[in-house]
N, C-alpha and C positions, 0 to 999 in steps of 0.2 A: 890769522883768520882760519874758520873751519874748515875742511871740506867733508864732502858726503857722496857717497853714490845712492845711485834710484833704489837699489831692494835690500841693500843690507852694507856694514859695515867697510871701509875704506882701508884701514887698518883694524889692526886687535892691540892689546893691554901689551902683549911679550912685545911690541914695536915701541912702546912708549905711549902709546895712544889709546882714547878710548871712545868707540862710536856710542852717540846716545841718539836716541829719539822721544819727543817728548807730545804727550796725547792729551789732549784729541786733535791738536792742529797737527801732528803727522809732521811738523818742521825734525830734522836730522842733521847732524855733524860728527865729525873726528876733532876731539881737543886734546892738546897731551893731557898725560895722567899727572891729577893734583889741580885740573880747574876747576874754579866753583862750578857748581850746576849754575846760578843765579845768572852768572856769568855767560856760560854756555848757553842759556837760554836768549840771553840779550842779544849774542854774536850771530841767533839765527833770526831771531825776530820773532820771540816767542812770547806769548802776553803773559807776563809775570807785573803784580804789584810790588812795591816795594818803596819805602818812604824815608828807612833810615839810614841811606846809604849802605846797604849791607853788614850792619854792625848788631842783628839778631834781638834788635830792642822791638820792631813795630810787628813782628808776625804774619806780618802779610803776605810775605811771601812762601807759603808752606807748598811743597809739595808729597807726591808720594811715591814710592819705590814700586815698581808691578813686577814682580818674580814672575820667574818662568823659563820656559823655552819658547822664542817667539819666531816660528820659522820663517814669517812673510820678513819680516825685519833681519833674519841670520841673527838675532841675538840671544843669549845665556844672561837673564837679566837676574843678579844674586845680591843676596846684602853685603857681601863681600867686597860688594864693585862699590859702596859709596863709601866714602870715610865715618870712622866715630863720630858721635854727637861731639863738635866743640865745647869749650868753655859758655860761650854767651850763649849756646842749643839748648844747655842743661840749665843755666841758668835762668830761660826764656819760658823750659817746662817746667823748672818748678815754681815759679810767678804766676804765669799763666796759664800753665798746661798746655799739652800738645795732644789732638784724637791720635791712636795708636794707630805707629806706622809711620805718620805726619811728620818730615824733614822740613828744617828752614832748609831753604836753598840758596843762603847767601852763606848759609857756616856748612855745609856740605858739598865733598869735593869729588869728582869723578878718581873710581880709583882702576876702574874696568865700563866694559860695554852695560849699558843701563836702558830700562826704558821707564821714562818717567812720566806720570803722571799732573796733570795743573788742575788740581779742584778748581770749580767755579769761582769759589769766594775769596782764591788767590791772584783771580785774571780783572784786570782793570777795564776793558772791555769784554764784557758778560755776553755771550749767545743768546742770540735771540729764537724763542724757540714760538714759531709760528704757528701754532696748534690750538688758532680758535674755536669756540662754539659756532657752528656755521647755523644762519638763520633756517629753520626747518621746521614747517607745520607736522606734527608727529603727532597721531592719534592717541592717546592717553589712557591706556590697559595693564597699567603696570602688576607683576607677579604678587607685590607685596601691598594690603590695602590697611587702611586702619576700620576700627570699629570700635566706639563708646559706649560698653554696656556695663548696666550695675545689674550685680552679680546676688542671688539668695544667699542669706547667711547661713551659715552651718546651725544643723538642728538635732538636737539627742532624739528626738521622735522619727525624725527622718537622716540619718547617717548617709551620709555622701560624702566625695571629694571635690575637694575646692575645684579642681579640674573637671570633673563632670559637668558641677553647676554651671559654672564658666563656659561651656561648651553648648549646655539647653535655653542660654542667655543668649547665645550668640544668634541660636536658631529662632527665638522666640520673638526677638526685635529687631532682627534684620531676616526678615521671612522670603525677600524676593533678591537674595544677593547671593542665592547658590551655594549658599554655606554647607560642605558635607557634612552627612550624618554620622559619620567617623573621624573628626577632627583631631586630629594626633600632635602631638610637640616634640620638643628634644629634652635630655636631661639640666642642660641652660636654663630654660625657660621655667622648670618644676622647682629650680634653685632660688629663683625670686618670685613665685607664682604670689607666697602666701603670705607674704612682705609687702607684695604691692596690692594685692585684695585689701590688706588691713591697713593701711598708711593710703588708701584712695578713699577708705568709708564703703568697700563692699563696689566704689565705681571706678573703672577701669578704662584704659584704652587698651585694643587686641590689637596685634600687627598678624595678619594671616597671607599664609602665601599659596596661592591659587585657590585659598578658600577652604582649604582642608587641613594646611598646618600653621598652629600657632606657632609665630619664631619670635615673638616680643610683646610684654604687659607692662602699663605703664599705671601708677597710682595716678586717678583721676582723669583729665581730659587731656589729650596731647595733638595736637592738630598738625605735626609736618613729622616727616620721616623720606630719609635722602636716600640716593641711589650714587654710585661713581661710577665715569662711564669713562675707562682708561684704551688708552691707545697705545702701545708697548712700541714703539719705530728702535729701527735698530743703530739710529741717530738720536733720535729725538724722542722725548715719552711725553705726554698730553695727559690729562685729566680731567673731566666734568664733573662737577657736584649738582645733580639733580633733584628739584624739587618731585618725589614719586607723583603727588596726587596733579601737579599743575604742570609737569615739564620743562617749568621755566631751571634755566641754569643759575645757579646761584650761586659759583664760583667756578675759574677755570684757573688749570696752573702746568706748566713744563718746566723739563729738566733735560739736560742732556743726560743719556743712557747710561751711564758711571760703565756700562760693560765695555764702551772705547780702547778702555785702559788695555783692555785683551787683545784687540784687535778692531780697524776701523771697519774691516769690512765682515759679513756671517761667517764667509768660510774663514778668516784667519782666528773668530774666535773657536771654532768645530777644531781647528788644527793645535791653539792653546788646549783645548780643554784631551787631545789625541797626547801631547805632549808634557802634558801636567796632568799625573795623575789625581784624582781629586778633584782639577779643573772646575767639574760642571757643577762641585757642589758651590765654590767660590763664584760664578757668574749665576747661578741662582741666589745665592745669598742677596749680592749687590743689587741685581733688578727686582727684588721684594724690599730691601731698603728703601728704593726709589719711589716704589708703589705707596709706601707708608709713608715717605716723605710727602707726595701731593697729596695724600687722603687728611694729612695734617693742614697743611698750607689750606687746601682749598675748606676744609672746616673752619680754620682760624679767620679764613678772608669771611665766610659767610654769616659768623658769629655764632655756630652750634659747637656741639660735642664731637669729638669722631663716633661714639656710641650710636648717635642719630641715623648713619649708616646704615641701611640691612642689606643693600643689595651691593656687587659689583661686578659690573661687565667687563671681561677684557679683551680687547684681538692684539695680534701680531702676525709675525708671519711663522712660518713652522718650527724656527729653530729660537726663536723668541717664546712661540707660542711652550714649544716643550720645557728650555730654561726656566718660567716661571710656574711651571705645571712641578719643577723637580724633575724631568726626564732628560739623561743623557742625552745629548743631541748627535751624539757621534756617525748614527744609522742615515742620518742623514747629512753626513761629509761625502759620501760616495753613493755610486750608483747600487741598487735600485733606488736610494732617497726614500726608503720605506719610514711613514711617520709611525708610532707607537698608536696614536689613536687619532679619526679624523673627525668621528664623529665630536658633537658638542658637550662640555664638561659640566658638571653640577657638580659642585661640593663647599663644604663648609670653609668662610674666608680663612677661619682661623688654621687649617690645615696647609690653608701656603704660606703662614707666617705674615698674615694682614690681619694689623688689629683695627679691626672695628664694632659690632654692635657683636656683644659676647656671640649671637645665633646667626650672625650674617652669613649670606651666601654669594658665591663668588659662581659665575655663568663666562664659560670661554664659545667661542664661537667655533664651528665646526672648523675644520682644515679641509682644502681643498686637495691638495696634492704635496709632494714632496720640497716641494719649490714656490709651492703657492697657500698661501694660508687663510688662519681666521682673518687678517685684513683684509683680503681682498672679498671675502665675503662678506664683511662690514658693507665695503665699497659696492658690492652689488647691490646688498640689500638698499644703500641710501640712495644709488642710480639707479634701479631699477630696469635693467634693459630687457627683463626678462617680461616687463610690462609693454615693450615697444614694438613696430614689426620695423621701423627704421635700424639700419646697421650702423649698430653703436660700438665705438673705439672706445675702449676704457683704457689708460694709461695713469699708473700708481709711480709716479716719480719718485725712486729715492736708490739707496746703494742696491738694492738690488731693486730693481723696475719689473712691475708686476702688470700683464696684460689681460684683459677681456675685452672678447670680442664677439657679439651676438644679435638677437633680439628674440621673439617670443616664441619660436621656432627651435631656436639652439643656440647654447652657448659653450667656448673657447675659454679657457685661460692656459696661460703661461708665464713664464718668470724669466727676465734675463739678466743678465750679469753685469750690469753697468756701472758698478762699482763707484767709490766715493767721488768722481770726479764734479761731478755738479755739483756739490755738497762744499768745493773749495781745495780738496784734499788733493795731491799730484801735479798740484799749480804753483808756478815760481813763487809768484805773490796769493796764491789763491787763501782765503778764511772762509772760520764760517760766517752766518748774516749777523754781525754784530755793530755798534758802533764804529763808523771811521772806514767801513769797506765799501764798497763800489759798488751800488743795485744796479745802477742804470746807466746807457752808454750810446753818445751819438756822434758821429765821424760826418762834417762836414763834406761833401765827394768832391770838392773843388780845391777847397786847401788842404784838404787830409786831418785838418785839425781837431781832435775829439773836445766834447765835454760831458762833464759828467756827472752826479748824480750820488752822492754817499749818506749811509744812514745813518738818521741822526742828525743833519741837516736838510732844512728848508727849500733849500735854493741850488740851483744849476754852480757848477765851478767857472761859468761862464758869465755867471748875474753878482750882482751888487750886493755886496753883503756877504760871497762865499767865503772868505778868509776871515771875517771877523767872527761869522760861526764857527767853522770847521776848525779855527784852534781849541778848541775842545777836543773834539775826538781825534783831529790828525786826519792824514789818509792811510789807513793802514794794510791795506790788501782790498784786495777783491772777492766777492762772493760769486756765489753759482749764477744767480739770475746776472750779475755783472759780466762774467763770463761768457754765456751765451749771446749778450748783446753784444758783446764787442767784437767775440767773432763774426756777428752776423754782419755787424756793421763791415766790417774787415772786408767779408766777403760781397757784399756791396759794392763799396768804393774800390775794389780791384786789387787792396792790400793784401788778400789773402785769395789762395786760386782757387780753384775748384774742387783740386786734387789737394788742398790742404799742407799745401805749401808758401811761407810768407815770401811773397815778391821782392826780392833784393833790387830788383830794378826800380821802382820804387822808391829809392834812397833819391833818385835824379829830381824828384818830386817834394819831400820831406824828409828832414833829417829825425824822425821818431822811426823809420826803419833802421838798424843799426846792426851792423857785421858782430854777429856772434857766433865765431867759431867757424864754420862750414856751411848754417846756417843762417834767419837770421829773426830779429827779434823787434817790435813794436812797442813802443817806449810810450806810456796812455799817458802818465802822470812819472813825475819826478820819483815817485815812490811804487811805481808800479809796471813792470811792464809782463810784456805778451812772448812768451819766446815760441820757437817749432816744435819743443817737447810738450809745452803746454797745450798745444792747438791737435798735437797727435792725441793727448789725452783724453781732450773730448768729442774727439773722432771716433776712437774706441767706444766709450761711451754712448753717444749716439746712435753709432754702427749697430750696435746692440740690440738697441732699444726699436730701434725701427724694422732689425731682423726678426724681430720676435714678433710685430707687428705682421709684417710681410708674409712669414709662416701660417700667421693664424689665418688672414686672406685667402692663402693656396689652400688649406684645409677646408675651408669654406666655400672654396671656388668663386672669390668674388675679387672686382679688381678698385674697387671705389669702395670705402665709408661714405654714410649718412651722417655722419657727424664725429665727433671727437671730444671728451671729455680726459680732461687732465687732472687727477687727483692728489692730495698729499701737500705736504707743508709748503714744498719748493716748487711745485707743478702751480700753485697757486699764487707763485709770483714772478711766474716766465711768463713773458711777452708769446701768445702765441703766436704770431705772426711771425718773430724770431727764430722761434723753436722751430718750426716749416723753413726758414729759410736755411737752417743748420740742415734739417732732413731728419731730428728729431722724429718726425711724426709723419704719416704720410702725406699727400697731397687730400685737401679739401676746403671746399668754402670756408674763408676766415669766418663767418658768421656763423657758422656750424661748431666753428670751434671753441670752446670755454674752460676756463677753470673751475672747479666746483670744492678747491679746498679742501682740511682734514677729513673725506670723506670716510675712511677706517673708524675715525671720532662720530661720527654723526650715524654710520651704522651702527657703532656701540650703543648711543646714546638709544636709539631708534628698539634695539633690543632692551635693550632697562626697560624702556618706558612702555613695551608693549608686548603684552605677554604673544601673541600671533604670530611679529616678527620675529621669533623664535623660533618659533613653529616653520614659520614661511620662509626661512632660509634656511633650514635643517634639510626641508623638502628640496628646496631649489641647487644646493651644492650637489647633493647627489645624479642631478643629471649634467652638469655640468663636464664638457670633456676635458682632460687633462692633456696639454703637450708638453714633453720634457724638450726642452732646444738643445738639451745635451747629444741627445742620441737621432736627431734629424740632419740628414745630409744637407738639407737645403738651405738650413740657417746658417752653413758657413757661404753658402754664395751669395746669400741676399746679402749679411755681414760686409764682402769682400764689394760687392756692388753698392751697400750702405757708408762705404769711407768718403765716398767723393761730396761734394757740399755744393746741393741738398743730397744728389745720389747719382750716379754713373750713368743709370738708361732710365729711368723715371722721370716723364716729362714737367710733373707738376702747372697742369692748367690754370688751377685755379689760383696759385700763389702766384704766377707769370701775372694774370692778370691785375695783382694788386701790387707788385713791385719789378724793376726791370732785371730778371739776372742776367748773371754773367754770361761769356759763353763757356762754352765743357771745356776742362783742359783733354788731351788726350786719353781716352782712358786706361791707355795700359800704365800715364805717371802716375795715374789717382793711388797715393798713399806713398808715391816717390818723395824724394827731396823735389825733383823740378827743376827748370833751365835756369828759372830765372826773369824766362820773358817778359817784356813787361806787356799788362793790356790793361786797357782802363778802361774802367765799372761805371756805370753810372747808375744814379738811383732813378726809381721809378715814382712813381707819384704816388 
């Protein structure tokens, strides 16, 4: 059997042994040297395919090597460390070839410390990447417009250029659409001008952007032309394919981030790229792959060109935002966090290595601060709290958790450090949201007994019919949204205390509390359980998330929200009710409180399609304040006061009212192990 420690390697290679870790599920062990990876992936419970019994005939199982030096892991991860291609490897690539790089892992043996990589289309259960088009009335002004005119033919008595004429046409039959009187192009555009003049018959369609520059001529009439409206998450990437002239979406696609492989969280990929020289041009590389992978997908889903393309938007957050700009991110691994630029980008797609319409244009969204980015300005621009005088909580859930807090008066943001744990990551059993994981979770308060809820299936694991479904996918871990229920449920029914310790006394009650070590551990399902390291994980987390919160309130001098809006892929499939009972979020009317989804996506989208909210958010970041939580004394008290479950001195009114909590454990155990005591929870109605 393997073992593994929490941050880095158990043993090294000169022991006989070699730690691997393998991305993006973050699962880790020590195996002696000379075990398969395929192997070693199985021993941890890592979703590898594989169909031919290891014998390098089906391919399925391909993974890939990530060099480097990877400090959050302690590993030196070298080619050195896998074995030669075998007999059937070589065999395998020259039959069917291997993308370069790409090891089976059932003919490849650990020869040293490794960190290995599991393409998607290796893993039997696929991520699900939650990053829909969210419904949105969006004004319709987009930068790039069409125009169908026929063009005067070239005359020996009157000498002109094709491009002149094309320009007095433009003015001539579209007199009331602001066309300027200096309409200018790019060198692209003069390369096919006189190709498509002569192959339309003299009639044309113009793609103009803001009305003054030509970026596309098409022979004859051409009636749609797209926009992508990309969300860069430092988990997950989203893409929209936008009809420009209608807004309707015409295809949507995600991927997980391929940059994982670097590191699960921002700062451990700042710290690759600090430790691998060259780094930052390899993590730019991959998240422009990525970019051109949805620009294709979501074409191919729609039935156009990628040519069709002129526009594309992108946000992310600052160190996202720079990787795909090409700029070092390293400025911002330490303090001051100074960004290279905050304002908003314009430049040609083709320049960041996105092919699309030879003259396309690629639009990044301003940056907020060092820690705070083009997303969450997305997310302003689509919630608008700069429109409210209600105090609006914005919460952008994800590895690092991005706050606003304001209304029409003045607006807060912030960022804090919540790191992959909601996401599944630093959890015994935790995954991402894929087939066979756990979304949903409820604890009987009388028997202790859970049931529960996995995607992919119909039905409760307590209804008729769950095992003739779920042998499909199995039960295979637990996800974030799963996660959080079952703590909350935990803490509920008296399983889990205040202070965030699991009730060993408890066992008198149910044998799913079970003696693990010192501590002790909550056994949901046969294949899954809850241990103390898992519940400190998202203590931390949380802690975090609601510290950052708590800061921007004292900043503001206010002690209550007006409401709370939860953004982002996984904010949009947490129970808010749950979320308040964990202390996630602060106290407020459940019915104030909502998810509003890919909202980074939806401000994207909202900028494509309208040349204003460009404008109107370019204007509104700049007065937005910046707080760094790094350098505030108060965010480690609220922190130390944010461990307890929902919080240590915060009475939560309005959540008391909708469900019964516990009572406090002491507060100086909150974030102890605990006695043990036993006290029993009951639910509230």
């Amino acid at each position: 059997m393997p073992t593994a420690g929490p941050t880095g390697p158990a043993s090294n290679d000169e022991a006989g042994e070699a730690f691997v870790v393998f991305t993006p599920s973050g699962r880790r062990g020590t195996f002696p040297i000379g075990t398969p990876v395929l192997q070693a992936a199985r021993a941890l419970g890592v979703d590898i395919d594989s169909v031919c019994g290891g014998r390098g005939i089906c391919g399925r199982c391909q993974v890939t090597l990530s060099e480097g030096s990877f400090t959050k892991f302690q590993v030196d991860s070298r080619a050195a460390n896998l074995s030669d291609p075998a007999r059937n490897e070589l065999r395998y690539r020259d039959k069917r070839g291997l993308a370069p790089g790409r090891r089976l892992s059932c003919s490849t043996q650990l020869l040293g410390n490794a960190v290995i990589d599991v393409p998607e289309t290796s893993q039997v259960h696929r991520q699900i990447v939650r990053k829909r088009a969210e419904v949105r009335a969006i004004e319709i002004n987009p930068i790039h417009k069409l125009h169908y005119v026929e063009v005067r033919q070239p005359d020996m008595h009157e000498p002109s250029g094709d491009f002149r004429r094309l320009c007095e046409s433009l003015r001539e039959q579209w007199p009331d659409w602001g066309i300027a009187d200096d309409v200018t192009c790019d060198l692209p555009v003069l390369g096919y001008l006189q190709k498509a003049l002569r192959e339309g018959d003299w009639k044309v369609t113009v793609c103009l952007r803001e009305g003054r520059r030509v970026t596309g001529v098409w022979p004859g009439f051409k009636g749609k032309i797209y926009g992508l409206a990309v969300d860069i998450g430092s988990t997950t990437m989203s893409a929209h394919l936008c009809d420009l002239a209608t807004g309707e979406v015409a295809a949507s696609s995600g991927v997980m981030n391929p940059q994982i492989r670097f590191g699960e969280d921002l700062m451990s990929r700042v710290s690759y790229v600090m430790m691998n020289p060259g780094g930052e041009v390899e993590l730019t590389k991959v998240v422009r792959e990525a970019v051109n992978h949805l620009s294709s997908q979501v074409a191919q889903e729609a039935g156009i060109d990628v040519e069709d393309i002129v526009d594309l938007v992108f946000v992310g957050n600052p160190i996202m935002h720079h990787l795909m700009l090409g700029i070092d991110p390293t400025e911002l691994g330490g303090a001051p966090f100074a960004l290279a630029i905050d304002t908003a980008v314009n430049v040609h797609a083709g320049e960041l290595g996105i092919t699309l319409h030879p003259d396309a244009r690629a639009y990044g969204l301003p940056c907020i601060a060092g820690h705070v980015g083009a997303d969450t300005a997305a997310v302003i621009l689509s919630e608008g709290p700069h429109h409210q005088d209600e105090m609006t909580l914005i919460v952008d859930v994800g590895t690092n958790a991005e706050i606003v807090l304001g209304n029409r008066q003045r607006l807060l943001a912030a960022s804090s450090p919540t790191g992959p744990a909601f996401e599944g990551a630093q959890i015994t059993c935790g995954q991402r949201a894929a087939p066979g994981a756990i979304e949903r979770v409820r604890i009987d308060p009388e028997t202790l007994e859970p049931r529960f809820k996995v995607i992919g299936v119909d039905v409760w694991s307590d209804e008729d019919g769950f095992q003739s479904e779920a042998w499909r996918t199995g039960v295979t871990g637990i996800c974030g949204s799963g996660i959080i229920e079952v703590l909350a449920e935990m803490v509920l029914t008296g399983l889990l205390k205040t202070d965030g310790t699991i009730d060993g006394a408890m066992a008198a009650r149910t044998p799913r509390i079970e003696s693990d070590g010192r501590t002790f551990s909550y056994r949901l399902s046969p294949e899954v359980v809850i241990t103390q390291t898992d519940v400190r994980a998202i203590q931390l987390a949380k802690a975090a998330l609601y510290a950052g919160a708590a800061l921007l309130m004292d900043k503001l001098g206010v002690e209550t929200v007006d409401r709370i809006i939860l953004a982002g892929a996984f904010g949009s499939h947490i129970d808010t009710k749950y979320a308040m009972i964990l202390g996630m979020i602060p106290d407020c009317r459940l019915d104030k409180v909502w998810s509003v989804g890919n909202a980074a996506g939806t401000g994207a989208r909202m900028a494509l399609l309208n040349a204003e909210a460009r404008r109107e958010i370019e204007r509104v970041v700049r007065r937005v304040e910046k707080v760094e939580t790094a350098v505030e004394p108060k965010f480690q008290e609220h922190f130390i006061d944010a461990m307890a479950l929902p919080h240590r001195t915060a009475p939560f009114p309005n959540l008391s009212a909708a469900v019964t909590l516990p009572e406090r454990s002491d507060p100086a155990e909150a974030g102890s192990e605990g006695d043990g005591r036993r006290r029993r929870r009951r639910r509230g109605g």
